[in-house]
Each structure stands twice: as structure tokens, then as C-alpha cells.
C-alpha positions, 0 to 999 in steps of 0.5 A: 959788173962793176967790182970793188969800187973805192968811193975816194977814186969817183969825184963828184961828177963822175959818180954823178954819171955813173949813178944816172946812168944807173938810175936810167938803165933801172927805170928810175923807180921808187926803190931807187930813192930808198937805196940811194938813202940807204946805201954808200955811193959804194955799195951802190956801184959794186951792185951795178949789172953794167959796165961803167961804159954802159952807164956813161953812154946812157948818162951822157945820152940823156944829158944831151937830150936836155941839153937841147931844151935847155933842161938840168939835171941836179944830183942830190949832192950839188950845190944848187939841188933845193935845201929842203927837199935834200932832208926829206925821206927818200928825196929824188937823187936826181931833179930834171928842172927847166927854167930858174929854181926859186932862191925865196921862200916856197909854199905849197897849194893843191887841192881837187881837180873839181873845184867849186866856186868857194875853192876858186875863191880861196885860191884868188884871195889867198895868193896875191896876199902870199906872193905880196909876202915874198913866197913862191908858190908850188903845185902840181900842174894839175887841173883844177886847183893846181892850175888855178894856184899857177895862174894867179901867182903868174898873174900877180906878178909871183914864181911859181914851180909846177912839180909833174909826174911825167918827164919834162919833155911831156906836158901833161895835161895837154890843155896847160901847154900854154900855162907850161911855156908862161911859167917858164917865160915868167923866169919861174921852174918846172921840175920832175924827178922822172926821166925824159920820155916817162909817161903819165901813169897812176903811179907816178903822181903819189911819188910827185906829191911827195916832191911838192911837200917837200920843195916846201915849207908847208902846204895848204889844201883847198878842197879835197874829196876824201878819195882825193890825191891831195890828201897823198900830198898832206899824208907826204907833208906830216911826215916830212914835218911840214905844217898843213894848212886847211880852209874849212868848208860847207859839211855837206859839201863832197870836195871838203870831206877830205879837207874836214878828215885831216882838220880831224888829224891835226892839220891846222884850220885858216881862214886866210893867208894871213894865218898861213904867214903867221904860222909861217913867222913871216911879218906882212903888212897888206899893201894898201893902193894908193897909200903915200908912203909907198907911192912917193918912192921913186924906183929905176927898173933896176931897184925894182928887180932886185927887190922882186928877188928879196923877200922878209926871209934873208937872201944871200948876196950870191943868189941876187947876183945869179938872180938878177944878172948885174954884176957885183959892183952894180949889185953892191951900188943897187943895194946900198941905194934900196937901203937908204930908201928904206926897203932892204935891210943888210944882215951879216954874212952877206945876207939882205932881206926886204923891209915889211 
């Protein structure tokens, strides 16, 4: 055990490490967010029932691990764990994530695993208007909805992050092992809390929606039965802050009893994604084919792929510099271009954002 542990002598790494270790070596359960919430990095390790031996060897054993399927781990006191799930009640002291986290703004769509064709509907009509809008999208993986919300972003030429409630190293459910592999080949993420090798049990995917509200601005619900997860995920939502949005739906319809419930409990009711964006303060204008003014400026691949990594919300210029792989006299030259086109605008502080 672990005695009179002086929190100035562990730099970040180390605690890092040792905390893992712990984290693995107790199950990553549930518990263990409330007390890394609760407790000084101290307190923790004076508790610990290991040796700090033990707990290197099995950190530095998972982290080889995911290594070789090119999979992080983000402790919740680094740099790149995302802004937002950092301030919400018992977040995830460590985020496993394959392939790039989003830098642009995230918005969260989930819904029944047994849509109707109204839900299908909503889901084909809404996110090409959000992704167009500069949002990425964010779901569970599961069937139904969540898939449906991940191939279209995919498909529209969106990223979108996939939040699941087993390790990374197990896809589930099984028939979207080639929508996994697409998300990521899309240069999009997919995330766990959960350690490689956890399972799919029950338990695991209240704890996820969690994770999915809260890598979020807001959150919309399709459709939902009232026993349905979902709303797990808009209850995580309201207490997170987070705005939840809601299509409303046929009354006598089984999949819009839980949707009408929480329309009944404050959610806000939209009848399309340029509510959702209104609310969120994000200016869009829908891109109209065929309109003059867009098609008769000329761009190169290079212009083009910095302005997939802006939206209306301010980026810094060091995120498009990780972004898109140039380096920063070509970002600057690339940039300055855009701008005397009309499509970016340079804020202070070295922040750009896309022109509506």
C-alpha cells in the first residue's frame, strides 16, 4: 500500500500512471469517477491496496495494448481530454479514443433502436443541414437511430464520434464493424471510457449516454419509447446543462411516448435543424446548388481542406495546424488566401472562424 503520498513529488505522468493503474486494477467502475471528483490526487493514492510497482505494470501493460491498434488514453488533466466533458459531473478520468477527437463544435443525436420511418426521416433531413453548419455529430453506435445519425454525417462528408459502452477493442453490435472502420477511415473518433476487453453488459451503456451528452453541446431525440435509454441520455443532458431538443410525433405512436414525456418536462420541441442551430447561436444560411456566388470561387485541395476543419465557431490556429497536417508558413499563406476570398474570417488571439 501506498503511504503518505506528497502530491508535489508525482508529475503528471506519473500520476497519470499510477491512477490508471488503479482505475484498471479496480474495474473501472462507476464509483471511481465519484472519487476522482471527490478527492485530491493524494488521498487517492494513500487509499491505494497495491504497490506503486503493481500499478505501473499494469498501467504501462494496457497502454501497449493500445498502442498496437493506435488507440489513447486521455487522462482528464491533459490537454487534449475535450472542454466539455472536463466540466461535467463525474466525467471519465480516462477517455480511450481511436482515430481524431473533433476540434469543431458537437452535437448529439440518439433515438430508438426501432425506428419508423418518420424517425429515418428526421435523422436524413436534419444532419446534412447540421453537418453543412460545421457541427459534428455524436452517437452511440447503436442500432437504429444512432447508426442511421453516423452514416449520414459520413455520408454528407461530416465527422462524427461514436461513444460505446464496451472497450475499444470490442465492436458492438457486431453488423456495424464496417461502419466502425468507415468512421474512423473518415479521420472521424470513436471513444470509450471503458478499458480494453470490458464486454457489453446493461449497466455499461446508462454510463455511456452520460458520455454522449456530455461531449456535447446538446442533444436531440428522434424518437423514444417511454422505457426507451434515450431518455437516460436527455435525463444525463438536463443535468449537465445541456439544451435537449425533440421532434414531436404521431400521439398514438409507441416510439414518441418518451419523446412527448420529456416535451412534458421542458425539452425544447423543433421542427427542423434550423431550430437546433438558432438555439445553438450558430448563423446558417442553407447552401442553395447551383447558386453563382458559391460556384464561381475556385478552390485547390488545400483551401478546401482547411475550410472542412472551420466552421462559424472560432478554431485556433494551433488545432488547424494539427488539423490538417501543413506546417505553419503554408497554413499562414492558405489562410490569408481564404480570407481574401471571402470565406474565413481572422479573429484575435489567433482564432479563424468560416464566413456564413
Amino acid at each position: 500500500m501506498l503511504q503518505s503520498v506528497d502530491e508535489a513529488s508525482f508529475d503528471l505522468e506519473k500520476e497519470k500512471l499510477l491512477l490508471l493503474g488503479f482505475y484498471l486494477k479496480e474495474r473501472a467502475t462507476f464509483r471511481l469517477c465519484k472519487i476522482f471528483e471527490e478527492e485530491e490526487t493524494s488521498q487517492i493514492l494513500k487509499g491505494f491496496p497495491y504497490s506503486e510497482k503493481e500499478l505501473f505494470r499494469t498501467a504501462k501493460e494496457e497502454l501497449k495494448k493500445c498502442e498496437r491498434s493506435k488507440i489513447r488514453i486521455i487522462y482528464y488533466k491533459e490537454e487534449d481530454y475535450p472542454e466539455l466533458l472536463k466540466n461535467i459531473p463525474y466525467k471519465p478520468p480516462f477517455l480511450y479514443v481511436l482515430g481524431e477527437l473533433p476540434f469543431n463544435s458537437t452535437f448529439a443525436i440518439v433515438g430508438t433502436r426501432k425506428p419508423t420511418p418518420y424517425g429515418k426521416e428526421i435523422v436524413e433531413k436534419f444532419v446534412p443541414e447540421l453537418v453543412e453548419a460545421g457541427l459534428t455529430t455524436v452517437s452511440g453506435l447503436a442500432r437504429g437511430i444512432d447508426t442511421l445519425v453516423h452514416k449520414t454525417t459520413l455520408k454528407e462528408g461530416g465527422k462524427t464520434v461514436a461513444v460505446l459502452g464496451t472497450g475499444l477493442d470490442i465492436i458492438y453490435p457486431l453488423e456495424n464493424k464496417d461502419l466502425f472502420w468507415k468512421i474512423i477511415d473518415s479521420g472521424s473518433a470513436i471513444v470509450s471510457e471503458f478499458p480494453l476487453g470490458t464486454r457489453p453488459k446493461r449497466e455499461n451503456f446508462p454510463r455511456r449516454n452520460r458520455v454522449i451528452s456530455g461531449l456535447s453541446q446538446g442533444v436531440l431525440v428522434v424518437e423514444a419509447g417511454k422505457r426507451s435509454g434515450t431518455l437516460i441520455t436527455a435525463k444525463w443532458a438536463q443535468d449537465q446543462g445541456r439544451d435537449v431538443f425533440v421532434c414531436p410525433g404521431n400521439i398514438f405512436s409507441e416510439q414518441s411516448q418518451g419523446t412527448h414525456y420529456l416535451l412534458k418536462n421542458g425539452a425544447i420541441p423543433v421542427t427542423s435543424a434550423e431550430d437546433i442551430l438558432y438555439h445553438l447561436g450558430i448563423e446558417y444560411k442553407p447552401f442553395e446548388k447551383g447558386k453563382e456566388e458559391r460556384t464561381s470561387i475556385k478552390l485547390s485541395q488545400e483551401e478546401r481542406r482547411i475550410l472542412e476543419c472551420l466552421s462559424q465557431y472560432p478554431t485556433h490556429l494551433e488545432n488547424l495546424l494539427a488539423q490538417t497536417g501543413f506546417d505553419l508558413p503554408q497554413l499562414l499563406s492558405l489562410l490569408t488566401e481564404l480570407e481574401l476570398k471571402g470565406l474565413v474570417k481572422s479573429l484575435p488571439g489567433k482564432f479563424y472562424q468560416r464566413c456564413s
